[in-house]
C-alpha positions in Angstrom: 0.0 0.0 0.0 2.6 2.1 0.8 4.4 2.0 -2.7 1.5 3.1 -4.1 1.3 6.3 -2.1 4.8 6.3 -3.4 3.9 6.7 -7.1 1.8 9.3 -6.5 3.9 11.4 -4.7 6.8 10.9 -7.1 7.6 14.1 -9.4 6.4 13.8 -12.9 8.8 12.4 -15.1 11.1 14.7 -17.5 9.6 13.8 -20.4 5.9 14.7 -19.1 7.1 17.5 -17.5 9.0 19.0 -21.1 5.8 17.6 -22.9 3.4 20.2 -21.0 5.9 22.6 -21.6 6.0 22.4 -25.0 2.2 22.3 -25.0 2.3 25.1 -22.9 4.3 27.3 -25.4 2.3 26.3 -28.4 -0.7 27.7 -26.5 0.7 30.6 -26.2 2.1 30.9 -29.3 -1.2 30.0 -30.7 -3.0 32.7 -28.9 -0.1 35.3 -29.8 -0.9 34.5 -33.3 -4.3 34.4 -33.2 -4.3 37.9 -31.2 -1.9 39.2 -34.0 -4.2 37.8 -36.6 -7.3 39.9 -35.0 -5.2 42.9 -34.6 -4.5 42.5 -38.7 -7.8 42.3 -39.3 -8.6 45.2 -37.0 -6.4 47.4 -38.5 -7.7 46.6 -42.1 -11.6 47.3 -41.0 -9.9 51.0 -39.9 -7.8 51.3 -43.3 -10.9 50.3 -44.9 -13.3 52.5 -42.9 -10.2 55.6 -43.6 -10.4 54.8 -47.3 -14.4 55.3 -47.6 -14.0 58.3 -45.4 -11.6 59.7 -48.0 -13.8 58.2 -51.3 -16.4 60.6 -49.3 -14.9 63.0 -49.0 -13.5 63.6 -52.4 -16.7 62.7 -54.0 -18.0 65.2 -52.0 -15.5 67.8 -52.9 -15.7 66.8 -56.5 -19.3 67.4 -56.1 -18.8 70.6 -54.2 -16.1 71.7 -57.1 -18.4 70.8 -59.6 -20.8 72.8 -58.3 -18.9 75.4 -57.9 -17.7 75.6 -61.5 -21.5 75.5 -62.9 -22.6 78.3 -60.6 -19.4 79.9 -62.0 -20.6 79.1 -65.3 -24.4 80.2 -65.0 -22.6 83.6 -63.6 -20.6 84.0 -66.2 -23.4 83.5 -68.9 -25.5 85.9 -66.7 -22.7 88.9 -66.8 -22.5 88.2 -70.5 -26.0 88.7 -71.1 -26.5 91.3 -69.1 -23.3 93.3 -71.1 -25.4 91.8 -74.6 -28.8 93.3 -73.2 -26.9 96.7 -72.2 -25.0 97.3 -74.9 -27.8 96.2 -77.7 -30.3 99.4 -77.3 -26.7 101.2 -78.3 -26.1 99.0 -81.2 -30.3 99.0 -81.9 -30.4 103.0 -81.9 -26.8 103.2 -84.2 -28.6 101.0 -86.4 -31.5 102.9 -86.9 -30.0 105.7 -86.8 -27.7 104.8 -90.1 -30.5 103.0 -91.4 -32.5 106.3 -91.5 -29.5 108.4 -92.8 -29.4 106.1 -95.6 -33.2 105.9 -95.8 -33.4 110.0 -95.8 -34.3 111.8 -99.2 -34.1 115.3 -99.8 -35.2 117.1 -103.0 -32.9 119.6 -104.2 -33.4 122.1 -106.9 -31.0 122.1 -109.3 -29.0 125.7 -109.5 -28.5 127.5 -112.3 -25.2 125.8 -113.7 -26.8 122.5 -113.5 -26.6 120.4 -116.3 -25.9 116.2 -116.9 -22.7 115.5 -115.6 -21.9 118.3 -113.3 -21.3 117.7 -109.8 -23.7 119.8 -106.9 -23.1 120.2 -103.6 -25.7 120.1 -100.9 -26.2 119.6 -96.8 -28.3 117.2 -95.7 -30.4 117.2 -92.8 -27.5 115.7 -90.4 -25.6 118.4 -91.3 -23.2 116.1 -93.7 -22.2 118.4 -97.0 -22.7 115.6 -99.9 -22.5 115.9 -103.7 -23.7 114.0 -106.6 -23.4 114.5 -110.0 -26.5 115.5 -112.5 -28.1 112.7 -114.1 -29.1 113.3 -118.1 -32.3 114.9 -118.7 -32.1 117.3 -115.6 -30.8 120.9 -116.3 -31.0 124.5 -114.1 -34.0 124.7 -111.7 -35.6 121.7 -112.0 -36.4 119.4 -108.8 -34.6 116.0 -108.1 -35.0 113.6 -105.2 -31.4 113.0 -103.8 -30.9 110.1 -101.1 -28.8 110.9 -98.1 
């Protein structure tokens, strides 16, 4: 009875003993890995959740320059219609203002020397001094209608 009481008080063997060791260590080391694993995969949910941040954020800002550059454009095309709109009743009155000097007609008698061929001067209503020259079949105070 006594050598069995023996047995069981007897330290583990070497072999046992280096055998939990070793199973010891590969624990460990298998949790080491396994905690470096989940850190990985940690840090690649926050580089992923960093990279959609920034996608975001520079869709946004593309949006934002986009934008941007319309209401830049719709400005633009504002200005320039405005300048159109100001600067057409100039253009509108100049118009119609040459179209009625070239429109006016003013009848002239013909002076004294007058005869086909000669030139006469004459002012016309703007104030311009014009000549033409006398047409055959007109002579000295007859009336002709002279455009401006």
């Amino acid at each position: 009875v006594v050598s069995s009481a023996c047995a069981e008080l007897r330290p583990p063997s070497l072999q046992t003993a280096l055998a939990a060791m070793a199973q010891q260590y590969y624990q460990q080391q298998y949790y080491q890995q396994q905690l470096l694993l989940q850190q990985y995969y940690q840090q690649q949910l926050l580089l992923q959740q960093y990279y959609q941040q920034q996608q975001q954020y520079y869709s946004t800002a593309e949006a934002a320059l986009a934008a941007m550059a319309q209401q830049r454009a719709a400005k633009q095309a504002q200005q320039l219609q405005q300048q159109y709109y100001q600067a057409a009743p100039q253009y509108y009155q100049a118009a119609v203002q040459q179209l009625l000097q070239q429109q006016q007609t003013v009848a002239i008698t013909l002076p004294a020397d007058a005869a086909p061929g000669v030139s006469v001067d004459f002012q016309a209503p703007d104030g311009r001094v014009l000549s033409f020259k006398v047409p055959a079949g007109y002579g000295p105070g007859m009336q002709i209608v002279v455009s401006c």
